[in-house]
C-alpha positions as CSV (number, residue, x, y, z in Angstrom):
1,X,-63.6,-0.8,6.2
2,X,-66.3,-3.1,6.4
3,X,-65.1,-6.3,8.7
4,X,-67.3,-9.4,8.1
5,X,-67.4,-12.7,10.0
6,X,-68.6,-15.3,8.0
7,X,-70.9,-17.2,10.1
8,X,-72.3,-13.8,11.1
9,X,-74.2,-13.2,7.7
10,X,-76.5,-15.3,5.6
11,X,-75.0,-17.6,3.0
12,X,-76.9,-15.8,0.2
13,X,-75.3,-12.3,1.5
14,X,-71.3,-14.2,1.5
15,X,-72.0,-15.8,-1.8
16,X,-72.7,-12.2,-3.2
17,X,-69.2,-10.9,-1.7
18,X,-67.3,-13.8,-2.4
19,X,-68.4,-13.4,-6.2
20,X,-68.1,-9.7,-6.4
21,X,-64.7,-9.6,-5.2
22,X,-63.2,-13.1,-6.5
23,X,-63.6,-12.3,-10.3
24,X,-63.5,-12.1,-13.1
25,X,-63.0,-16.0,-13.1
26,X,-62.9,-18.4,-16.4
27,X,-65.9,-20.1,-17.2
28,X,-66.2,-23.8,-17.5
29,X,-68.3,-25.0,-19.8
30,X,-68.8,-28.6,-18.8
31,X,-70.4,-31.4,-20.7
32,X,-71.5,-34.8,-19.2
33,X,-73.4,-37.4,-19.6
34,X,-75.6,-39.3,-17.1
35,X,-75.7,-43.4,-17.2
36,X,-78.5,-43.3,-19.5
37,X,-76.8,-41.5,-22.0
38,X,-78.4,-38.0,-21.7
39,X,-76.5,-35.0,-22.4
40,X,-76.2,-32.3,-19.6
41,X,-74.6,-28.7,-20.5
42,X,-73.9,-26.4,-17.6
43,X,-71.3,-23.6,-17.0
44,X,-69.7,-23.0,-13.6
45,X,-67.3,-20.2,-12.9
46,X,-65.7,-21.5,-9.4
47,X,-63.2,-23.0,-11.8
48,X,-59.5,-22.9,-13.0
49,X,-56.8,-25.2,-14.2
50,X,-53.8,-26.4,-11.3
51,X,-51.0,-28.1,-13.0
52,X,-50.0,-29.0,-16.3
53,X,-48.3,-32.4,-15.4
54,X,-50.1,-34.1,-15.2
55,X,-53.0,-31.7,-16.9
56,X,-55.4,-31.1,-14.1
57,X,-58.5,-28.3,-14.4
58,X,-60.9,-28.1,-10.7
59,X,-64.2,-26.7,-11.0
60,X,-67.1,-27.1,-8.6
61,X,-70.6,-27.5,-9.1
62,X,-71.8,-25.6,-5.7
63,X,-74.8,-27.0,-3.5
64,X,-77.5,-24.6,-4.3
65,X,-77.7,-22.2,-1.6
66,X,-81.8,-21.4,-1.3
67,X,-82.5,-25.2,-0.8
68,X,-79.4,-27.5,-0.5
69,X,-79.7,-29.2,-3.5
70,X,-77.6,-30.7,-6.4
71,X,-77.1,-29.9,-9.4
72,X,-77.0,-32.6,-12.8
73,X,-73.4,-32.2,-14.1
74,X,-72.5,-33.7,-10.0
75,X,-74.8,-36.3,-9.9
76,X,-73.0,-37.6,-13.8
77,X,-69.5,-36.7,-12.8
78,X,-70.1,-39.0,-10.0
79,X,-71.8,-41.5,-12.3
80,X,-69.8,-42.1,-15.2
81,X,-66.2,-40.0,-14.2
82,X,-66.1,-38.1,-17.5
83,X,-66.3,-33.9,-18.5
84,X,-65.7,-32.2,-21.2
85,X,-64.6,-28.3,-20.9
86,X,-65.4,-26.1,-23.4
87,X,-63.6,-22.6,-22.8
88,X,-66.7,-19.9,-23.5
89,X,-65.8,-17.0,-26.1
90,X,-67.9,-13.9,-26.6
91,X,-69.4,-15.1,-29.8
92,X,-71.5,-18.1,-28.0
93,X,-71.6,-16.2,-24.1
94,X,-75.4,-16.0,-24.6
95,X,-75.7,-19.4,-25.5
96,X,-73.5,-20.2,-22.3
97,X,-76.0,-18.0,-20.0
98,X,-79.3,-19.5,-22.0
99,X,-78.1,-23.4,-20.7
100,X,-77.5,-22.3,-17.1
101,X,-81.5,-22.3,-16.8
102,X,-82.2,-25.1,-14.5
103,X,-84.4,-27.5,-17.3
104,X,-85.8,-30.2,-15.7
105,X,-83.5,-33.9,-15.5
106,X,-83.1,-35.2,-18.9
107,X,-83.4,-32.1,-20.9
108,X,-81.1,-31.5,-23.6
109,X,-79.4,-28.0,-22.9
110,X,-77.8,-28.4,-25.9
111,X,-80.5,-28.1,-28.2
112,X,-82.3,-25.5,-26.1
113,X,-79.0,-23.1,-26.3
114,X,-78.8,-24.1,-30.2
115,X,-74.7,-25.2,-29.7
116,X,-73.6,-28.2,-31.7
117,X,-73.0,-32.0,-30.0
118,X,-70.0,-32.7,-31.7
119,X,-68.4,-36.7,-30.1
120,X,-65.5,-36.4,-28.0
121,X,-62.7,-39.4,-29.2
122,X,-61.7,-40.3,-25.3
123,X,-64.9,-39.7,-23.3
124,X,-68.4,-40.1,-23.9
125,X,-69.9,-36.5,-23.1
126,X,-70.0,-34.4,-26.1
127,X,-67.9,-31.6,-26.9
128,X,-69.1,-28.2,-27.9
129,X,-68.2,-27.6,-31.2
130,X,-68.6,-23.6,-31.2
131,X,-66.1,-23.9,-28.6
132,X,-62.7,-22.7,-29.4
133,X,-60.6,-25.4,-27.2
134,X,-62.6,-28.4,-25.8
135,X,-60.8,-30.4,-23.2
136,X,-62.0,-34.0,-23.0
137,X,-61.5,-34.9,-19.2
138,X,-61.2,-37.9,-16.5
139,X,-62.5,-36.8,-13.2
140,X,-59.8,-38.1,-10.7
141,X,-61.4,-37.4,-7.4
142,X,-64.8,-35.3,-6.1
143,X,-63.9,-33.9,-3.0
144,X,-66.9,-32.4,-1.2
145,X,-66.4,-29.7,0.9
146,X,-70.1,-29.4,3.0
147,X,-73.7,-30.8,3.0
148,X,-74.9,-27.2,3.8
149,X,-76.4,-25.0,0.7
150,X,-73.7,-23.2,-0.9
151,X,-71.2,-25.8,-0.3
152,X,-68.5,-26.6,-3.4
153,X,-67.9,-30.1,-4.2
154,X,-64.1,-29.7,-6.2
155,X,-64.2,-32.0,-9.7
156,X,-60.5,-33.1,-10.1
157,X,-60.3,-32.9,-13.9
158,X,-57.1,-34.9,-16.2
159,X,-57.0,-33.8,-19.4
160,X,-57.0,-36.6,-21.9
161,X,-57.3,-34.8,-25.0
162,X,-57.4,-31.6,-26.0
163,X,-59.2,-29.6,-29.4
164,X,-58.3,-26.2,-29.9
165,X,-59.6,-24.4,-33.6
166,X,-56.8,-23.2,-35.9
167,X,-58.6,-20.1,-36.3
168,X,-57.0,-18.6,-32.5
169,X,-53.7,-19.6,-33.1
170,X,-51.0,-17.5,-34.3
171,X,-47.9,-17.6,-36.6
172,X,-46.3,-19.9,-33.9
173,X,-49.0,-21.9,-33.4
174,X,-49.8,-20.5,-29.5
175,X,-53.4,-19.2,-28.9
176,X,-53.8,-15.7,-29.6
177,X,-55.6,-13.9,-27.1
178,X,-57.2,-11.2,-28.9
179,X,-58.7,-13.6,-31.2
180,X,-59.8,-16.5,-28.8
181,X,-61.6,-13.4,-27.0
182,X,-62.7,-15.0,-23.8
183,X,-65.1,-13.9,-21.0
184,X,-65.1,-14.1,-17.5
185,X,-67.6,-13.6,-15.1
186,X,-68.0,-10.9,-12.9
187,X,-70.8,-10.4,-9.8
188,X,-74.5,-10.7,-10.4
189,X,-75.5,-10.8,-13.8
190,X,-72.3,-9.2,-14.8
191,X,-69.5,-10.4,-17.8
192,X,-66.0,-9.5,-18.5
193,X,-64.8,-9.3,-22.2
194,X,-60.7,-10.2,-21.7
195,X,-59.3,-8.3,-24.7
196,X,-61.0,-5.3,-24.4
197,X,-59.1,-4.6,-20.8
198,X,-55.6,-6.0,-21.9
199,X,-52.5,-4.6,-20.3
200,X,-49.0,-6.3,-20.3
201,X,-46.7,-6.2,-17.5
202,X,-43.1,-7.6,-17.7
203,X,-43.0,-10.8,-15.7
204,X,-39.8,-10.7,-13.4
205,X,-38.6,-13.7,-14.4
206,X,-35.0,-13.4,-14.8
207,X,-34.3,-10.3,-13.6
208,X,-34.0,-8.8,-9.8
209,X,-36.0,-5.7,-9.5
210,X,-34.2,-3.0,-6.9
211,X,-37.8,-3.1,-5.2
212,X,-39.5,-0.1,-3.9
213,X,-37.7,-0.5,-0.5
214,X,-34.8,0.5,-2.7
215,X,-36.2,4.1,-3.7
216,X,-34.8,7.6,-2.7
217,X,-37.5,8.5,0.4
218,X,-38.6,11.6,-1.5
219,X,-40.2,9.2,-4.4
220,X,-41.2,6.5,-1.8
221,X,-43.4,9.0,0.5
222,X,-44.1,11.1,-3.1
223,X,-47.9,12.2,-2.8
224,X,-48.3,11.9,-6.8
225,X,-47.1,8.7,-7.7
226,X,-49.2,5.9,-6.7
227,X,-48.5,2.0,-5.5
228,X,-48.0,0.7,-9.5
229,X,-46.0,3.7,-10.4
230,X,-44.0,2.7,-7.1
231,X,-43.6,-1.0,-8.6
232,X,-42.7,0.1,-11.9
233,X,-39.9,1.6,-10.8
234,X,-38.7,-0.6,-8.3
235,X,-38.8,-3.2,-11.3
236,X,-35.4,-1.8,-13.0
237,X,-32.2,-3.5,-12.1
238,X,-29.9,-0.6,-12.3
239,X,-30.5,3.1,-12.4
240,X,-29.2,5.9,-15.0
241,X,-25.4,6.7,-14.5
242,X,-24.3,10.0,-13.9
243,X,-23.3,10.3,-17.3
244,X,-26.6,9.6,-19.0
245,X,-28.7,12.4,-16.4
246,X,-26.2,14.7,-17.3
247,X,-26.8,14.0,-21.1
248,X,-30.4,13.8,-20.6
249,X,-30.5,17.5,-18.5
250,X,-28.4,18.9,-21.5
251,X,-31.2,17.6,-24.2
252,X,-34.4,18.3,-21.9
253,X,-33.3,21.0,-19.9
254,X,-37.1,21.9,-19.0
255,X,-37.0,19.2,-16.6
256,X,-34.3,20.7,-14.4
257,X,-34.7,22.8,-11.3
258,X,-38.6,22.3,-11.4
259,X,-40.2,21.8,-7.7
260,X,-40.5,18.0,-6.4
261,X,-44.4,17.4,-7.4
262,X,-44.2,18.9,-11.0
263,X,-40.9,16.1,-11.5
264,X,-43.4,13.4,-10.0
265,X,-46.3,14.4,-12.5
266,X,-43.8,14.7,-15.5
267,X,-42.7,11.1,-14.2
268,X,-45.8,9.8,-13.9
269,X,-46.6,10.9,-17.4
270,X,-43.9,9.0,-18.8
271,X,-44.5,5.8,-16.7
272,X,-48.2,6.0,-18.5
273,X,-46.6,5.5,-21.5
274,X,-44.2,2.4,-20.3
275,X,-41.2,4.5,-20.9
276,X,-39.6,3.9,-17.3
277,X,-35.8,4.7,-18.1
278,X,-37.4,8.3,-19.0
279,X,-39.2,8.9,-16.0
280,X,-36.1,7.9,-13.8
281,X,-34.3,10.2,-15.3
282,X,-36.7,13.2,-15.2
283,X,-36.8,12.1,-11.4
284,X,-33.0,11.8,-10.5
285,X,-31.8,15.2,-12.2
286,X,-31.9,17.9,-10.3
């Protein structure tokens, strides 16, 4: 494995590894306003939301790293203390990458990425109204974390109001994540379309998982199932009784008496499909 020292490489070179491996990550699409009343429209991806109350979102508009200096939505966060975030969707991700251009100070990216200034009720900074949820934002605190290029200065966001379009809810009124169908970004000039890699996993919440430190050795040290097959399992409270392996050998008796790697491959089959009570049996009768 590659072992890296920070100070040992140039900033441009870290940047590169911190992005590639730190992803995807949410986009903020932020919206200000300088003191003259010019609109500014940037996104930034060193961003996500920290507490819900009070509603906080951080994201940071970076020093640039090839000469040190700032970019627009800092110098009017500083100004006036207003943002509006505007979640990005894949129907307006284009638009998104066509207003990170770096226009010259007082150009409206707005009307160069073609999106819609619609007026925010709380804040002054406009809202963009292809959007699908727009959060109209105080900025609390700007913490600045180096003078060097590269260096994040952390916007402390509260929400004040919030504007989410009826069309991503669902039948209880939550946002639906298939249809809100976010992006994230990835390294270089790479995206991330959410819904097309969804996968659910059960939250342990309010039950105790036996853990894998719990497993029979021979399906611990197996050499066919792999580290999420291993947490799968170790996510069931209880195991089958005696009495349902011995039903289950009598209705599948294929799965009895075969050698220890063909019962981890049939297991791991049947984990594939989510259907864990199955694949503990086929791996507890013998």
């Amino acid at each position: 494995m590659l072992s890296i020292n920070p100070k040992d490489i140039p900033t441009a070179k870290l940047h590169s590894y911190l992005l590639g491996a730190v992803a995807p990550r949410p986009i903020a699409f932020a919206s200000t306003m300088d003191e003259e009343g010019n609109p500014n429209l940037s996104p930034f991806s060193f961003f996500n939301v920290f507490s819900a109350n009070p509603p906080i979102m951080i994201f940071s508009p970076a020093r640039r790293v090839r000469n040190n200096t700032t970019k627009h939505t800092l110098e009017n966060v500083k100004a006036t203390g207003e943002v509006v975030i505007n979640v990005v969707n894949y129907d307006i991700v284009h638009q998104m990458s066509l207003s990170s251009t770096e226009y010259p100070d007082g150009v409206n990216e707005f009307l160069k990425s073609g999106l819609t200034m619609e007026s925010s009720e709380l804040v002054k900074p406009f809202r963009v109204k292809e959007s699908p949820v727009q959060f109209e934002c105080k900025v609390k605190e700007v913490i600045e974390l180096g003078d060097e290029g590269g260096a994040g200065n952390l916007v402390v966001c509260e929400v004040v109001k919030l504007h989410v379009n009826e069309d991503v809810l669902d039948e209880n009124g939550a946002i639906d994540q298939v249809k809100i169908d976010l992006v994230a970004r990835m390294g270089g000039s790479y995206y991330s379309r959410a819904k097309e890699g969804f996968f659910e996993i059960p939250k342990p919440l309010t039950t105790h998982g036996i853990g894998v430190d719990a497993l029979p050795e021979e399906i611990r040290t197996s050499e066919v199932l792999t580290g999420n097959d291993l947490g799968m399992l170790g996510n069931v409270e209880t195991l089958p009784s005696e009495a349902d392996l011995e039903k289950f050998a009598n209705e599948y008796p294929e799965y009895v008496g075969i050698n220890l790697n063909k019962r981890h491959k049939f297991a791991q089959n049947f984990l594939a499909k989510e259907e864990i009570d199955i694949a503990w049996k086929v791996l507890l009768i013998k």
